[in-house]
mmCIF file as gemmi writes it, N, C-alpha and C atoms, coordinates in Angstrom:
data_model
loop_
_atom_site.group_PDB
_atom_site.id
_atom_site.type_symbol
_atom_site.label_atom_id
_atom_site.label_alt_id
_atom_site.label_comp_id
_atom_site.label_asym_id
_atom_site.label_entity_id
_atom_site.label_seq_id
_atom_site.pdbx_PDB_ins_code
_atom_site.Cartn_x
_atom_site.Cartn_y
_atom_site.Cartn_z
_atom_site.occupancy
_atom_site.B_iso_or_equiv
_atom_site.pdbx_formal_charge
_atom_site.auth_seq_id
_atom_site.auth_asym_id
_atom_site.pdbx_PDB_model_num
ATOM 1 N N . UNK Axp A 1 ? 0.86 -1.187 0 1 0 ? 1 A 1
ATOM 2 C CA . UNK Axp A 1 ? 0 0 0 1 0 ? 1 A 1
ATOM 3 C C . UNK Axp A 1 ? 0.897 1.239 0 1 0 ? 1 A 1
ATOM 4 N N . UNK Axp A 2 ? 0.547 2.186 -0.742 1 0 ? 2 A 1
ATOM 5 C CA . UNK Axp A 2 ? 1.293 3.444 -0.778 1 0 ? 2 A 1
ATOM 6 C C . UNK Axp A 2 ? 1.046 4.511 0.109 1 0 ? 2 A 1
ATOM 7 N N . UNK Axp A 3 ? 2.307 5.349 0.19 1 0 ? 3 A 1
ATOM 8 C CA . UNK Axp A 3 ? 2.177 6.431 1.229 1 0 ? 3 A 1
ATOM 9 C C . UNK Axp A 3 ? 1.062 7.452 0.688 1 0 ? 3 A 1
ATOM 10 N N . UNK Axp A 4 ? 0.367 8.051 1.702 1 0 ? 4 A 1
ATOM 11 C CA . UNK Axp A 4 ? -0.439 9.497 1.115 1 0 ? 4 A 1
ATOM 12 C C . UNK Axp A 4 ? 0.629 10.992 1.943 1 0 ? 4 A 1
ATOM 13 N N . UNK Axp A 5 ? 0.44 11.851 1.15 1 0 ? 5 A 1
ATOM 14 C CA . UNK Axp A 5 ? 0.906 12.747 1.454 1 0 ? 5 A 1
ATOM 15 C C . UNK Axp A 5 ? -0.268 13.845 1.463 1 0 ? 5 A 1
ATOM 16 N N . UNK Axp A 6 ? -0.449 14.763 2.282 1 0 ? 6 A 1
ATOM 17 C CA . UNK Axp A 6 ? -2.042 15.545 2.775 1 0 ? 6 A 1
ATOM 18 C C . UNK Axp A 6 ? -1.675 16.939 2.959 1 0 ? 6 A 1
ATOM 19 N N . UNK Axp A 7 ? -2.24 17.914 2.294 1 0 ? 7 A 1
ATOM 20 C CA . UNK Axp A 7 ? -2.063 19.447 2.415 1 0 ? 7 A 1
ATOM 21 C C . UNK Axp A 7 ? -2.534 19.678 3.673 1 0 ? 7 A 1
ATOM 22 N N . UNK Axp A 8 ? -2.352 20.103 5.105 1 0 ? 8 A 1
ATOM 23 C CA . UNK Axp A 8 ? -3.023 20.857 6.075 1 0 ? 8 A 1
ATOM 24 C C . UNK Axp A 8 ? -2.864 21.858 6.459 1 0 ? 8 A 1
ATOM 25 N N . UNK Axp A 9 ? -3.941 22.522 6.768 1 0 ? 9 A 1
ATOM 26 C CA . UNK Axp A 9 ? -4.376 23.922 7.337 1 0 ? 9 A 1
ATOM 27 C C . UNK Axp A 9 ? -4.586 23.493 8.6 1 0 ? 9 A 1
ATOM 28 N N . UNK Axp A 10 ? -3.373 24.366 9.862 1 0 ? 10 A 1
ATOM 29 C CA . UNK Axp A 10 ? -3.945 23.749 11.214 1 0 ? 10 A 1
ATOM 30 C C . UNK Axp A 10 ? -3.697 25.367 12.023 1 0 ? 10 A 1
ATOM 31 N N . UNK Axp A 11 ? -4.585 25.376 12.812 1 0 ? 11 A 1
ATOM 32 C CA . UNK Axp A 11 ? -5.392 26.561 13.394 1 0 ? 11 A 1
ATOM 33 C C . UNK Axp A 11 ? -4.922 25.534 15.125 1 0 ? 11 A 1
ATOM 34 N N . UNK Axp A 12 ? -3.777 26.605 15.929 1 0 ? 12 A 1
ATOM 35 C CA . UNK Axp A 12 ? -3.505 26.043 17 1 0 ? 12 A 1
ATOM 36 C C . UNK Axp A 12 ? -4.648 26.534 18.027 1 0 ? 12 A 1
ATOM 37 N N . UNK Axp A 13 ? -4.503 26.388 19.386 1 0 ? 13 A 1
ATOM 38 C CA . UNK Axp A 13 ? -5.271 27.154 20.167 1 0 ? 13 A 1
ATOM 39 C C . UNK Axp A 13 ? -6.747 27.484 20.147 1 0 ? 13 A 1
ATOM 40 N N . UNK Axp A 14 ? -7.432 26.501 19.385 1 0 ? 14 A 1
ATOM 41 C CA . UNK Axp A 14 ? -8.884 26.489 19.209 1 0 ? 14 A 1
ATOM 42 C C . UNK Axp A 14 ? -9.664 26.377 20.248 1 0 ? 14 A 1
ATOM 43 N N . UNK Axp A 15 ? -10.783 25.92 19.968 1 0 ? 15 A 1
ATOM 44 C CA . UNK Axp A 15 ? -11.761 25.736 21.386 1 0 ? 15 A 1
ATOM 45 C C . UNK Axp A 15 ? -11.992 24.159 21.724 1 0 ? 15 A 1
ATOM 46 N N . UNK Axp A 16 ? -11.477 23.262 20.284 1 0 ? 16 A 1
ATOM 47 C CA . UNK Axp A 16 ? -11.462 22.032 20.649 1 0 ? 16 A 1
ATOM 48 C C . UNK Axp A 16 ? -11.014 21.516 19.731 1 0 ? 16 A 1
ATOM 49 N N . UNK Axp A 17 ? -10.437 20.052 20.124 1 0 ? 17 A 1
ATOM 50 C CA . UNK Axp A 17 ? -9.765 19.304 18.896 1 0 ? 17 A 1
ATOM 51 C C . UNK Axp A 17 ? -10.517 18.726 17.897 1 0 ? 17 A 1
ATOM 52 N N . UNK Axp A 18 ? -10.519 19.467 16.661 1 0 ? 18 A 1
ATOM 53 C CA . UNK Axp A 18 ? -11.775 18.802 15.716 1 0 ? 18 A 1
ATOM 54 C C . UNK Axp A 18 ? -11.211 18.619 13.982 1 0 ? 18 A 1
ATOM 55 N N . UNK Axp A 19 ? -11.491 18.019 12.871 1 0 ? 19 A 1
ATOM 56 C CA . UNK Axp A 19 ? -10.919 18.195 12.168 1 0 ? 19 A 1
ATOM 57 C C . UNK Axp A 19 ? -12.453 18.693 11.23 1 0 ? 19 A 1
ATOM 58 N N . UNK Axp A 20 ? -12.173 19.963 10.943 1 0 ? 20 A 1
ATOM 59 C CA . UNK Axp A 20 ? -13.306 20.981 9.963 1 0 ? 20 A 1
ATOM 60 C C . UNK Axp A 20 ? -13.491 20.412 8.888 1 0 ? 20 A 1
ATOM 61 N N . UNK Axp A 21 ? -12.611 19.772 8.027 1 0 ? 21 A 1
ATOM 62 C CA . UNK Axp A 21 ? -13.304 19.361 6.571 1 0 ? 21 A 1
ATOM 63 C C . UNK Axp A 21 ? -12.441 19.731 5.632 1 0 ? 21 A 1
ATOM 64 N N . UNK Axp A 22 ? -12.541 19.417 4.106 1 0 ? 22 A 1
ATOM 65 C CA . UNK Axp A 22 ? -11.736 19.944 3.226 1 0 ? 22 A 1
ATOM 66 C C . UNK Axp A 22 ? -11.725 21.035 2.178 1 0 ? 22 A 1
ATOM 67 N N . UNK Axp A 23 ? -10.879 21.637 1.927 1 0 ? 23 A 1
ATOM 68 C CA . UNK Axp A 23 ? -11.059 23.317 1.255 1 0 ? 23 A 1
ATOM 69 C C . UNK Axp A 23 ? -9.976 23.032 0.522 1 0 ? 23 A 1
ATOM 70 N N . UNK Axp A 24 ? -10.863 22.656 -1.158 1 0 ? 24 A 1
ATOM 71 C CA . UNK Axp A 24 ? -10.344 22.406 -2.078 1 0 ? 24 A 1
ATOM 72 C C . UNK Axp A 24 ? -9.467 21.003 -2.09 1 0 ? 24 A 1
ATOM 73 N N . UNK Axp A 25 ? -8.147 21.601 -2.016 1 0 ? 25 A 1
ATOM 74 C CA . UNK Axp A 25 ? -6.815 19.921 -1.319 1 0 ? 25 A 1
ATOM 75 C C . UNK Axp A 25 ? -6.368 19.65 -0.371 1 0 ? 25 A 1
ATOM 76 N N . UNK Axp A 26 ? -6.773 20.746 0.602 1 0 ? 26 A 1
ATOM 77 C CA . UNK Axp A 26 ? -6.392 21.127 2.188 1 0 ? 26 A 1
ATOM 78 C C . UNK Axp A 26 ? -7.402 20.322 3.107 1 0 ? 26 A 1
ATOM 79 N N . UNK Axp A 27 ? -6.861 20.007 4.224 1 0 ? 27 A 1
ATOM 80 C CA . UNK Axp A 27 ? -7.568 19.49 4.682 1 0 ? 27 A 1
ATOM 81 C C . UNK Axp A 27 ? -7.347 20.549 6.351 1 0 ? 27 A 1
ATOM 82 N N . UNK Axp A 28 ? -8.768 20.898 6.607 1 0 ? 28 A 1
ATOM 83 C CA . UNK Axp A 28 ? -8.574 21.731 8.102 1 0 ? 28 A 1
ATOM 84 C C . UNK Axp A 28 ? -8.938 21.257 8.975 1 0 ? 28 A 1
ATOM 85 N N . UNK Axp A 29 ? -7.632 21.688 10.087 1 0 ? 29 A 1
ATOM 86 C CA . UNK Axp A 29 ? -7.481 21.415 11.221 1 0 ? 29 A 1
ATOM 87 C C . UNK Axp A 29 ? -7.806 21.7 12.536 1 0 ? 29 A 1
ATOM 88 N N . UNK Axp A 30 ? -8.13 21.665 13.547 1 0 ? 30 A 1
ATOM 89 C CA . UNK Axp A 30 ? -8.226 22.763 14.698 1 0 ? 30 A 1
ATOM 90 C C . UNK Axp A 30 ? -7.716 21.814 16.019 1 0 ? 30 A 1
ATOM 91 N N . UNK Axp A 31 ? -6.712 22.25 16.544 1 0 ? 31 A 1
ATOM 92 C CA . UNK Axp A 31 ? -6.288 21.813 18.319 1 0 ? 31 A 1
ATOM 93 C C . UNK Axp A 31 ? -6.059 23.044 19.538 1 0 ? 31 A 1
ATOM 94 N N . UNK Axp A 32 ? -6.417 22.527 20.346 1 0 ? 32 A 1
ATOM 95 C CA . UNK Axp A 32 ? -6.179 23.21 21.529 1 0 ? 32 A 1
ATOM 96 C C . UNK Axp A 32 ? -5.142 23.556 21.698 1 0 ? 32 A 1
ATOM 97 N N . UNK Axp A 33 ? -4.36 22.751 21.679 1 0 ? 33 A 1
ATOM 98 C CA . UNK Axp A 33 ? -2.781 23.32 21.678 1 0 ? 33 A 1
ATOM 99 C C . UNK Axp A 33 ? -1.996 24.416 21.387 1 0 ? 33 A 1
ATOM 100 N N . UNK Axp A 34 ? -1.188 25.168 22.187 1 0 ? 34 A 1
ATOM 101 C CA . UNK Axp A 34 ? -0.751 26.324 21.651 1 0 ? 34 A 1
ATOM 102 C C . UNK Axp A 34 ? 0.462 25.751 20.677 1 0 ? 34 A 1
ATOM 103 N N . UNK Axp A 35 ? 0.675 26.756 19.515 1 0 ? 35 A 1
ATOM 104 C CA . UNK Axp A 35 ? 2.021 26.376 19.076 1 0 ? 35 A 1
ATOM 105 C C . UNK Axp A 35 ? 3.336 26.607 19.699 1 0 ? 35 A 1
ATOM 106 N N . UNK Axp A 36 ? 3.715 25.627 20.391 1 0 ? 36 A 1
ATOM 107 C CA . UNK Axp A 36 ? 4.781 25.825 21.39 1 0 ? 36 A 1
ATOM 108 C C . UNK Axp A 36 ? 5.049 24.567 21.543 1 0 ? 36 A 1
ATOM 109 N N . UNK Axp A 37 ? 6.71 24.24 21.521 1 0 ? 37 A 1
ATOM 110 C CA . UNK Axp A 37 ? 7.472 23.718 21.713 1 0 ? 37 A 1
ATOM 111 C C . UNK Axp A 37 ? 6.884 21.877 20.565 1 0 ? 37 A 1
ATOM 112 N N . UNK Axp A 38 ? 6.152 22.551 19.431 1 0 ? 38 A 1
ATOM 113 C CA . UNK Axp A 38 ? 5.568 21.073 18.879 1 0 ? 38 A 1
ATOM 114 C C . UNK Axp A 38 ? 4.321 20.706 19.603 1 0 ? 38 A 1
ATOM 115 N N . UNK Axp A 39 ? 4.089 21.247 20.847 1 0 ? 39 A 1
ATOM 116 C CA . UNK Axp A 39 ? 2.907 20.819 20.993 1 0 ? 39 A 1
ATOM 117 C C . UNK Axp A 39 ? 1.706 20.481 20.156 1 0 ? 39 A 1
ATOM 118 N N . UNK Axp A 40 ? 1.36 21.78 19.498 1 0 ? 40 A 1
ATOM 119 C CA . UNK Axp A 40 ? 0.266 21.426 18.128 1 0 ? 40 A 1
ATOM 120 C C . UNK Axp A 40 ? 0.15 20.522 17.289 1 0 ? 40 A 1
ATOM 121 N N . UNK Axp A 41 ? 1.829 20.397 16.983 1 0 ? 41 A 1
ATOM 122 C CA . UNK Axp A 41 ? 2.135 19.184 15.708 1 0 ? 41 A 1
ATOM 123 C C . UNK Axp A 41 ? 1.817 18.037 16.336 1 0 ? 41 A 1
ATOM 124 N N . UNK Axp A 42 ? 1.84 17.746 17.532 1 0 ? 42 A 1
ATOM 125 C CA . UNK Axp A 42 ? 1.338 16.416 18.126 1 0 ? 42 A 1
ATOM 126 C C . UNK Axp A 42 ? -0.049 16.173 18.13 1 0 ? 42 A 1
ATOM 127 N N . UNK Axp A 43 ? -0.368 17.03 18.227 1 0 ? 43 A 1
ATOM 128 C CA . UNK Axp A 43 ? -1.712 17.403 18.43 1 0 ? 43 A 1
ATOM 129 C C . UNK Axp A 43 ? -2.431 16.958 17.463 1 0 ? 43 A 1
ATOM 130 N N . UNK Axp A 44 ? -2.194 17.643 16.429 1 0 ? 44 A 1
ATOM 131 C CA . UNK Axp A 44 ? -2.329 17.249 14.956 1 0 ? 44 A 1
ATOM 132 C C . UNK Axp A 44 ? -2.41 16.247 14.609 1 0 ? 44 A 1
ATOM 133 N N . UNK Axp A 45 ? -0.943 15.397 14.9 1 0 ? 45 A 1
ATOM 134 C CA . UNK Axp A 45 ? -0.45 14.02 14.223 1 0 ? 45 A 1
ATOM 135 C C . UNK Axp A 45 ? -1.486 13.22 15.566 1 0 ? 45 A 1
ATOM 136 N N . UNK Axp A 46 ? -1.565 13.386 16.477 1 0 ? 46 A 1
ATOM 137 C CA . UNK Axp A 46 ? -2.137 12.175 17.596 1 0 ? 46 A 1
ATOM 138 C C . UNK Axp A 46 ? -4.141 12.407 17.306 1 0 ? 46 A 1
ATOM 139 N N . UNK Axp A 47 ? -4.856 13.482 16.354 1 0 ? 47 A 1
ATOM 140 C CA . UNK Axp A 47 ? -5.981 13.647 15.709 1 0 ? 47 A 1
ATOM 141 C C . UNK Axp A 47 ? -6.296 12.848 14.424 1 0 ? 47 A 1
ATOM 142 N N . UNK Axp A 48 ? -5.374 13.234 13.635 1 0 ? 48 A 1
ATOM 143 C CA . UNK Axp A 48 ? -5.328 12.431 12.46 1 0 ? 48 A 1
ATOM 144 C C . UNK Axp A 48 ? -5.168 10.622 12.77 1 0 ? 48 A 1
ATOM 145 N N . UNK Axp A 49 ? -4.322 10.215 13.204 1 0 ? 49 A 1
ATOM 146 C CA . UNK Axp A 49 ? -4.263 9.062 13.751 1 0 ? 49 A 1
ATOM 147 C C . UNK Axp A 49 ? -5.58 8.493 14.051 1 0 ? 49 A 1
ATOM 148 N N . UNK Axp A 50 ? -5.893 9.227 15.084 1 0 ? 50 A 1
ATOM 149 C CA . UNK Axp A 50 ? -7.095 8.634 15.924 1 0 ? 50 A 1
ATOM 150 C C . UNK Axp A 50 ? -8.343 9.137 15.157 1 0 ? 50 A 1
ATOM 151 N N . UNK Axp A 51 ? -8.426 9.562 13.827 1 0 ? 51 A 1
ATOM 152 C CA . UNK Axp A 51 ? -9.259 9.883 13.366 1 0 ? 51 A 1
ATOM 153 C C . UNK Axp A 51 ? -9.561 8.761 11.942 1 0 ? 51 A 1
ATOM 154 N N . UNK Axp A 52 ? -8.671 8.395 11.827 1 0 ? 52 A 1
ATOM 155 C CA . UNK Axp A 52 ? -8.083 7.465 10.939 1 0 ? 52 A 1
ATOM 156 C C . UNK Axp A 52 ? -8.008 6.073 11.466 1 0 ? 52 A 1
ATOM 157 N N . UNK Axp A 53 ? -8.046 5.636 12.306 1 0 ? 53 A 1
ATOM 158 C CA . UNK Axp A 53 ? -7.907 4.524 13.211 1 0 ? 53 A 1
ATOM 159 C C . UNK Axp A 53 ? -6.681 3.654 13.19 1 0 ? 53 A 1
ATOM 160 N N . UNK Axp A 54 ? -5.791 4.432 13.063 1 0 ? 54 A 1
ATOM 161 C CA . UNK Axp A 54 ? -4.18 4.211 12.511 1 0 ? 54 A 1
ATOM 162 C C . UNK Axp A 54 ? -3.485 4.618 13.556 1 0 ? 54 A 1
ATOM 163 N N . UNK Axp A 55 ? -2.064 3.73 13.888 1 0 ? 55 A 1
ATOM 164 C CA . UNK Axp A 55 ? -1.021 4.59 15.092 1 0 ? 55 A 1
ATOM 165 C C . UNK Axp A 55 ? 0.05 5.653 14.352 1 0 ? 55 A 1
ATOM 166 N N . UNK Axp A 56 ? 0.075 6.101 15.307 1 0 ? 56 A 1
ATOM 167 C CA . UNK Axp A 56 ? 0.412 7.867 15.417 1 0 ? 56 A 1
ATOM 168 C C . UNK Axp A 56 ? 1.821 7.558 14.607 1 0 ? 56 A 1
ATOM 169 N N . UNK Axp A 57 ? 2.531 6.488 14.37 1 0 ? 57 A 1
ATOM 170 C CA . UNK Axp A 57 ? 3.847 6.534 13.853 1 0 ? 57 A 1
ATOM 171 C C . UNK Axp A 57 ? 3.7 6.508 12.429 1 0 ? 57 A 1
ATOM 172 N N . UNK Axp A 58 ? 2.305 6.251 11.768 1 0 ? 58 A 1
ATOM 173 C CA . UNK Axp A 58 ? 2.131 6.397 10.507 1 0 ? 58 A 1
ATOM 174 C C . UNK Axp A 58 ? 1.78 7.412 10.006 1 0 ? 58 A 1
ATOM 175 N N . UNK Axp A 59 ? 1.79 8.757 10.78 1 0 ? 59 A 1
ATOM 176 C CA . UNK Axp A 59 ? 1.481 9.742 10.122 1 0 ? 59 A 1
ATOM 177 C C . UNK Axp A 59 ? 2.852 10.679 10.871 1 0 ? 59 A 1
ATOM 178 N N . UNK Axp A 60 ? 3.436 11.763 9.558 1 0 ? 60 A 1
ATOM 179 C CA . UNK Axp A 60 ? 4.324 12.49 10.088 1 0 ? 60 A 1
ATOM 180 C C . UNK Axp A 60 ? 4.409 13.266 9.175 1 0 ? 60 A 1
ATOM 181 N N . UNK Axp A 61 ? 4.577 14.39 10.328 1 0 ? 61 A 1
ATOM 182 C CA . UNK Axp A 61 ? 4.836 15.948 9.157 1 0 ? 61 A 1
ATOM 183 C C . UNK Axp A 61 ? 6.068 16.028 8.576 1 0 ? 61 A 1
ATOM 184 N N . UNK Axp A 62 ? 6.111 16.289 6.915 1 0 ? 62 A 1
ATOM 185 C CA . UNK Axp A 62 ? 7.089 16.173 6.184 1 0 ? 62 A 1
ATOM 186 C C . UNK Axp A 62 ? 7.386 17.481 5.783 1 0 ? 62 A 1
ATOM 187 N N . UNK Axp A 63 ? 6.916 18.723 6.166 1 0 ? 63 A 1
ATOM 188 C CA . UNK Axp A 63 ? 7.082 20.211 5.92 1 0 ? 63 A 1
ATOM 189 C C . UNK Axp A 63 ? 6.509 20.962 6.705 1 0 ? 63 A 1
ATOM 190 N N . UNK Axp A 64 ? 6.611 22.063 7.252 1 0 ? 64 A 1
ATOM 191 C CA . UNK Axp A 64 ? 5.8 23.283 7.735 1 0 ? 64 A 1
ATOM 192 C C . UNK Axp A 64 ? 6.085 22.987 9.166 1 0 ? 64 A 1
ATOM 193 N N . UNK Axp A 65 ? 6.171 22.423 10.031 1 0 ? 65 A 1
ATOM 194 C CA . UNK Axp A 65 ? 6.582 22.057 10.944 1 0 ? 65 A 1
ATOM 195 C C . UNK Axp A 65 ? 6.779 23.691 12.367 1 0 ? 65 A 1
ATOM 196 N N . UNK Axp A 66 ? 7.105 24.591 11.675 1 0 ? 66 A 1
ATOM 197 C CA . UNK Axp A 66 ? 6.706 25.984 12.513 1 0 ? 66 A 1
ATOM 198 C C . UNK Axp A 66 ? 5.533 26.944 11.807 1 0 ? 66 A 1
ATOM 199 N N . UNK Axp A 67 ? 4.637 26.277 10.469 1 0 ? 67 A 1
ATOM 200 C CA . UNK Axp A 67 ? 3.901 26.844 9.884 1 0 ? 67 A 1
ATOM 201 C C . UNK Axp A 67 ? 2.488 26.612 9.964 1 0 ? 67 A 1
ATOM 202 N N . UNK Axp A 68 ? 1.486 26.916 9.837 1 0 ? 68 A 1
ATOM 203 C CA . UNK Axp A 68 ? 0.149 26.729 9.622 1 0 ? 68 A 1
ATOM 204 C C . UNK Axp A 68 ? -0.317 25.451 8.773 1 0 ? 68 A 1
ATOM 205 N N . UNK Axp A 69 ? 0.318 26.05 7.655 1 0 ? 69 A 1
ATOM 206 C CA . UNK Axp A 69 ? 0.473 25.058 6.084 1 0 ? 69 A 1
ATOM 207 C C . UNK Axp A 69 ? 1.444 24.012 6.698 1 0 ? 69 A 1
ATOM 208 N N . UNK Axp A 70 ? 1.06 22.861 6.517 1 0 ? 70 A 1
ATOM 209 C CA . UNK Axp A 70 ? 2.157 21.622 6.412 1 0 ? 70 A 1
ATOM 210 C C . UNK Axp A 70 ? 2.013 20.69 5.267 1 0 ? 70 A 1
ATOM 211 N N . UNK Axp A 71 ? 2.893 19.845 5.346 1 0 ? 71 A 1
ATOM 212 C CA . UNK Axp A 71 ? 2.396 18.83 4.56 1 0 ? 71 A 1
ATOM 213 C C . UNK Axp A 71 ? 2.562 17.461 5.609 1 0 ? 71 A 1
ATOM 214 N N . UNK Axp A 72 ? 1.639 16.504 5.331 1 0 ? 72 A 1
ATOM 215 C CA . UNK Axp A 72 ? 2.03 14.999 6.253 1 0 ? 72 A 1
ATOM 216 C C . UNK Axp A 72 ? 2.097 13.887 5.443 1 0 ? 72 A 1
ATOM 217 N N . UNK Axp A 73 ? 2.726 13.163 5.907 1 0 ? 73 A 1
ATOM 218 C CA . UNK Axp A 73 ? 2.295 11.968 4.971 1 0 ? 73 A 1
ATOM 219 C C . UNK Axp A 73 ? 1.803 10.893 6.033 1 0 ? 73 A 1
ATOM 220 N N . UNK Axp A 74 ? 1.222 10.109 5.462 1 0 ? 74 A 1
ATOM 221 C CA . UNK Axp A 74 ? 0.152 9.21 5.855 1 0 ? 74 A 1
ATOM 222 C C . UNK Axp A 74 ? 0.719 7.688 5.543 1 0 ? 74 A 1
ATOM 223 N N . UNK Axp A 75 ? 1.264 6.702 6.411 1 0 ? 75 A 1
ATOM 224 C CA . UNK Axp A 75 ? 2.013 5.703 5.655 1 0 ? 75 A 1
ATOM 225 C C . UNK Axp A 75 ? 0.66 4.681 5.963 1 0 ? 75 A 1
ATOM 226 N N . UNK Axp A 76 ? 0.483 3.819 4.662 1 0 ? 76 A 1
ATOM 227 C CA . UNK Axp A 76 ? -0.289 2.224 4.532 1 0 ? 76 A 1
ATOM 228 C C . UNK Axp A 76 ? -1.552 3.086 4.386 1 0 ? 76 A 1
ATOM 229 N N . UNK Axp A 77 ? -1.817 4.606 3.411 1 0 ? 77 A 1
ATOM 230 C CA . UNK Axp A 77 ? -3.362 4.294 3.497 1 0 ? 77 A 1
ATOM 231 C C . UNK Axp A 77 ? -3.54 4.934 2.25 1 0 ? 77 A 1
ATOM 232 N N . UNK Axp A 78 ? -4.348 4.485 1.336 1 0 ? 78 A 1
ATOM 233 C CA . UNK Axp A 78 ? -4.419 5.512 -0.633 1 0 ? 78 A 1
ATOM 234 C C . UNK Axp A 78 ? -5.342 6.813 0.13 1 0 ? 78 A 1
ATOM 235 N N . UNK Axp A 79 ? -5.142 7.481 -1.115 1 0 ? 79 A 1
ATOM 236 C CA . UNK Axp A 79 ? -5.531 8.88 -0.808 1 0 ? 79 A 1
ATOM 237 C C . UNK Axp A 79 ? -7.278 8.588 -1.294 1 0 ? 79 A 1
ATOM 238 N N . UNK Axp A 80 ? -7.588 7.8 -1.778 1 0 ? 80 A 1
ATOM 239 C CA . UNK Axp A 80 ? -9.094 7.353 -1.424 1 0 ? 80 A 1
ATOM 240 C C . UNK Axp A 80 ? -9.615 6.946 -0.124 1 0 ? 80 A 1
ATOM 241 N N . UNK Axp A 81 ? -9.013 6.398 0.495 1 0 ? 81 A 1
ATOM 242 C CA . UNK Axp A 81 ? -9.6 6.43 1.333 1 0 ? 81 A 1
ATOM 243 C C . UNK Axp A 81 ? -9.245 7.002 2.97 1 0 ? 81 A 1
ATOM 244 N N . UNK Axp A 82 ? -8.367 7.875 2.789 1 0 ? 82 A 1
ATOM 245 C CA . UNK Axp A 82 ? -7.889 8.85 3.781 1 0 ? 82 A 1
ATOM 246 C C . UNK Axp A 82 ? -8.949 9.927 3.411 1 0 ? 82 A 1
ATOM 247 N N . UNK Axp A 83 ? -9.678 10.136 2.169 1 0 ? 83 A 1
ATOM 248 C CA . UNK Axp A 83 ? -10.502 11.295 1.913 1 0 ? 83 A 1
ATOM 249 C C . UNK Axp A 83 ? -11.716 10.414 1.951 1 0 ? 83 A 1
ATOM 250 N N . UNK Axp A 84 ? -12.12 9.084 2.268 1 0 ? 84 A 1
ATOM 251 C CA . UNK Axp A 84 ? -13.311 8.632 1.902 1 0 ? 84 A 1
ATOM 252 C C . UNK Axp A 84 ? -13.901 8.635 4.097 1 0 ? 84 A 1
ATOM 253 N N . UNK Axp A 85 ? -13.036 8.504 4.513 1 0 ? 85 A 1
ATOM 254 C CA . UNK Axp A 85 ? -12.827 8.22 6.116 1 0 ? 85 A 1
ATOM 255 C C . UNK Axp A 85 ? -12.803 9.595 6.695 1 0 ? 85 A 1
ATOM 256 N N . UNK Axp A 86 ? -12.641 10.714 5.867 1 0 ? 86 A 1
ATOM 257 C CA . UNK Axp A 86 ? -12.679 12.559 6.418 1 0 ? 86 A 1
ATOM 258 C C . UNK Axp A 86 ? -13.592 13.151 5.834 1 0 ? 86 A 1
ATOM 259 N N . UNK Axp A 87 ? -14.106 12.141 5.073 1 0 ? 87 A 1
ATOM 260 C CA . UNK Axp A 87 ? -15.436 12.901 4.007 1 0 ? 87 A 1
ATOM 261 C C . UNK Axp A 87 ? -15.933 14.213 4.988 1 0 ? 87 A 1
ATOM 262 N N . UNK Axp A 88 ? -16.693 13.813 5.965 1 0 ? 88 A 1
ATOM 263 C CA . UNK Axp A 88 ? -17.416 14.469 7.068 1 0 ? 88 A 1
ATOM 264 C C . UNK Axp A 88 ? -17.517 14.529 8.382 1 0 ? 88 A 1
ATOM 265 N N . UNK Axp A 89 ? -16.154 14.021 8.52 1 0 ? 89 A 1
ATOM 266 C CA . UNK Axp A 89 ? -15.917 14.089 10.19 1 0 ? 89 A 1
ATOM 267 C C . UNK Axp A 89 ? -15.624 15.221 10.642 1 0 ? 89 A 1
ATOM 268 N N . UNK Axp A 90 ? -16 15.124 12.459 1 0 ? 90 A 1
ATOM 269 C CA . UNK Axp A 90 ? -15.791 16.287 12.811 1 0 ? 90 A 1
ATOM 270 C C . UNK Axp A 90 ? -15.153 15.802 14.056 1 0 ? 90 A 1
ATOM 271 N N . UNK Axp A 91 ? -14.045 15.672 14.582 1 0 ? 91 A 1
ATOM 272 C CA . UNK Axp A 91 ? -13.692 15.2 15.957 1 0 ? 91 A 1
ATOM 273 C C . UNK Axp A 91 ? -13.749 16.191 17.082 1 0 ? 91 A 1
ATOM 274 N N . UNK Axp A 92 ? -13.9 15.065 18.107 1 0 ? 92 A 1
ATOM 275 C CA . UNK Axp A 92 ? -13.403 16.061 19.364 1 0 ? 92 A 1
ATOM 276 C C . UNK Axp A 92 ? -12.398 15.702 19.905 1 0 ? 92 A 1
């Protein structure tokens, strides 16, 4: 199975950990977490995971890493169905 690689928009310091939906190729983000010290990026990566029903070592940010914009990649899942499993979720 091939790696996916995923545009995200992540919004630190929200009101709760949720993942908003997709805008256009982006996929948006929201955590509590302030951006500090990686906190967020965990945040992020330990959402997606658990949103995905996948462990946290299969997903890792491959860019943006002090930015809003990242990129992740997603290991063991096609980009069908990483977008068929976020169609309309909304986590907490």
């Amino acid at each position: 199975m091939a790696d996916t690689v995923l545009k995200i928009r992540l919004t630190p310091r929200g009101s709760k950990n949720e993942i908003l939906g997709w805008e256009d190729d982006t996929l948006r983000i929201k955590v509590t977490a302030p951006p500090v010290e990686g906190a967020a990026n965990k945040a992020c990566v330990e959402l997606i995971a658990g949103s995905l029903g996948i462990k946290r070592g299969q997903v890792s940010i491959v860019s943006g890493e002090k930015s809003r914009e990242k990129v992740v990649r997603i290991e063991g899942m096609a980009d069908g169905e990483i977008r068929n499993a976020l169609r309309d979720v909304r986590h907490k």
